[in-house]
Kinemage of the C-alpha trace (Angstrom):
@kinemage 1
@onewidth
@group {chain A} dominant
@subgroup {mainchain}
@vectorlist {calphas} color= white
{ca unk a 1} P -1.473 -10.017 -64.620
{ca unk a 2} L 1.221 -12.743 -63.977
{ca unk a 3} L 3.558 -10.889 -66.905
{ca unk a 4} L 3.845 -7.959 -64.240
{ca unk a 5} L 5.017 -10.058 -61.319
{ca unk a 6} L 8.749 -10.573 -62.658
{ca unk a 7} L 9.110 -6.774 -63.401
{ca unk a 8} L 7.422 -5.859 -60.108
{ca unk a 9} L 9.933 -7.897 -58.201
{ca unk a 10} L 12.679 -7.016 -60.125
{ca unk a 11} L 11.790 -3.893 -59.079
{ca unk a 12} L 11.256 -4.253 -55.307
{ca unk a 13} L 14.303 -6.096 -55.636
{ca unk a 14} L 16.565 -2.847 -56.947
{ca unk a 15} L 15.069 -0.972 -54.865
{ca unk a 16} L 15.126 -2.471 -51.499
{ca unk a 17} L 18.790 -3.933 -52.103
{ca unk a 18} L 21.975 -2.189 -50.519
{ca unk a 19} L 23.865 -0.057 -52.609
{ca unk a 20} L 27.533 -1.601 -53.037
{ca unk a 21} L 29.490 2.246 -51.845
{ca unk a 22} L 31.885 0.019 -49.567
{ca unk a 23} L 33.945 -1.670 -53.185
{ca unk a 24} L 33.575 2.320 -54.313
{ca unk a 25} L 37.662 3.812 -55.096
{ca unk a 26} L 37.459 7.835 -55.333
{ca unk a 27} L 38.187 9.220 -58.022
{ca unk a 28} L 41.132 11.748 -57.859
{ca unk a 29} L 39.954 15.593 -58.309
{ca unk a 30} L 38.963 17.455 -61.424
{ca unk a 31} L 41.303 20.529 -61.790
{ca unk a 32} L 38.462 22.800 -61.435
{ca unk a 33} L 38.032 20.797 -57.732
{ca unk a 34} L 41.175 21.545 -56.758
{ca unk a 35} L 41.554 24.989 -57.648
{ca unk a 36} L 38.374 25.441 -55.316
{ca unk a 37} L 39.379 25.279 -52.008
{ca unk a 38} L 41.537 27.938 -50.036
{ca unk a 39} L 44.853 27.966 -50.205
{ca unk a 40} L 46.504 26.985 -47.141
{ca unk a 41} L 47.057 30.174 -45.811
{ca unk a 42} L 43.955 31.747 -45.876
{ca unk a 43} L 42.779 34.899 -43.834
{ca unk a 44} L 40.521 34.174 -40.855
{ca unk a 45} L 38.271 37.137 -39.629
{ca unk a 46} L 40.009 38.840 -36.782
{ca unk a 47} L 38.803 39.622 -33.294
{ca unk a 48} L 37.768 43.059 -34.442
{ca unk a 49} L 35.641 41.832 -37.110
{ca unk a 50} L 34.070 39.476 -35.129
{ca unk a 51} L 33.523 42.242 -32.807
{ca unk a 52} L 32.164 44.332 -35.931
{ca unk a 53} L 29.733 42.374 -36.763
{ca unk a 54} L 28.037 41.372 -33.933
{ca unk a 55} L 27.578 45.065 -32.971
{ca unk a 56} L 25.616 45.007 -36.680
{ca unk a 57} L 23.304 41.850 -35.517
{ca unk a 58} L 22.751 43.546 -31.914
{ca unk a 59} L 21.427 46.786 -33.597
{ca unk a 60} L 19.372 44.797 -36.106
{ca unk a 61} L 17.929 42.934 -32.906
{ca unk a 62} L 17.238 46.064 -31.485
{ca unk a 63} L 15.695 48.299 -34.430
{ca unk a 64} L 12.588 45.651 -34.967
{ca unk a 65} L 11.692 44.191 -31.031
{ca unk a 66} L 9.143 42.080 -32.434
{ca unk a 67} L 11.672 39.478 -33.663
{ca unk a 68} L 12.193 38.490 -30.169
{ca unk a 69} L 8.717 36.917 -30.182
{ca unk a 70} L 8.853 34.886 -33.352
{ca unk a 71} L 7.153 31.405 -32.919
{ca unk a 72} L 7.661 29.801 -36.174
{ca unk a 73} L 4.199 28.379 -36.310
{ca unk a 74} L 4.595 26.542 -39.279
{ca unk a 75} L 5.331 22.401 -39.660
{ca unk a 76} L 6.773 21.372 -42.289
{ca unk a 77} L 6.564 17.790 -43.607
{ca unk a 78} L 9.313 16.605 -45.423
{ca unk a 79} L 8.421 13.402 -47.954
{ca unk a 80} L 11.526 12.313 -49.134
{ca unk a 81} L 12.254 9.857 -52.254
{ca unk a 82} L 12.556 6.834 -49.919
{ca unk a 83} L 9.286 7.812 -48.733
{ca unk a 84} L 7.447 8.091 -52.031
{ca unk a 85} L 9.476 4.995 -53.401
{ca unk a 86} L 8.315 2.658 -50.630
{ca unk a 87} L 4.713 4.210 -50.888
{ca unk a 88} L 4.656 3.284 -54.358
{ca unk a 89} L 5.677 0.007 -53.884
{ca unk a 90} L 3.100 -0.779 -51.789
{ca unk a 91} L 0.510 0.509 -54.560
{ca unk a 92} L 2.147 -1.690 -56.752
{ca unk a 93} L 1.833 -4.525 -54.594
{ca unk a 94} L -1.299 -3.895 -53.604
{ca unk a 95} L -2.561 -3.374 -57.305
{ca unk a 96} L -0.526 -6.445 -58.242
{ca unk a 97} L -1.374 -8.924 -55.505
């Protein structure tokens, strides 16, 4: 049981220390990145547009009336892998210990 401290703390110790993103330099962009964006002097939707499609949304709105009293209902827990890593830690800890 004593072989499996070292690794476990080894491993808390990984996990639980900062990552070093401050001493990170960026890299410069892939061509593929670059080509990517916009160009400069892209087209933004105009006033009519805007105008367009908001007409669409109202008439969407007001073909199905019971949208307006959506509740959502539903709760959603999110377990993320911070969570599961610290849970796990503690198994091992506890299993170790």
């Amino acid at each position: 049981m004593s072989t499996l401290r070292w690794p476990a703390f080894a491993l808390a110790l990984a996990l639980l220390t900062p990552p070093m993103i401050g001493g990170a330099v960026a890299a410069p962009l892939a061509a593929s990145e670059r080509d990517a964006r916009p160009p400069a002097g892209a087209a933004t939707p105009d006033d009519a547009t805007v105008a367009a499609d908001a007409r669409q949304y109202a008439a969407r709105e007001a073909a199905s009336p019971a949208a307006a009293d959506y509740r959502g209902g539903a709760s959603v827990v999110l377990i993320s892998g911070g969570t599961v890593t610290v849970v796990l830690l503690i198994v091992l800890l506890i299993v170790l210990l």
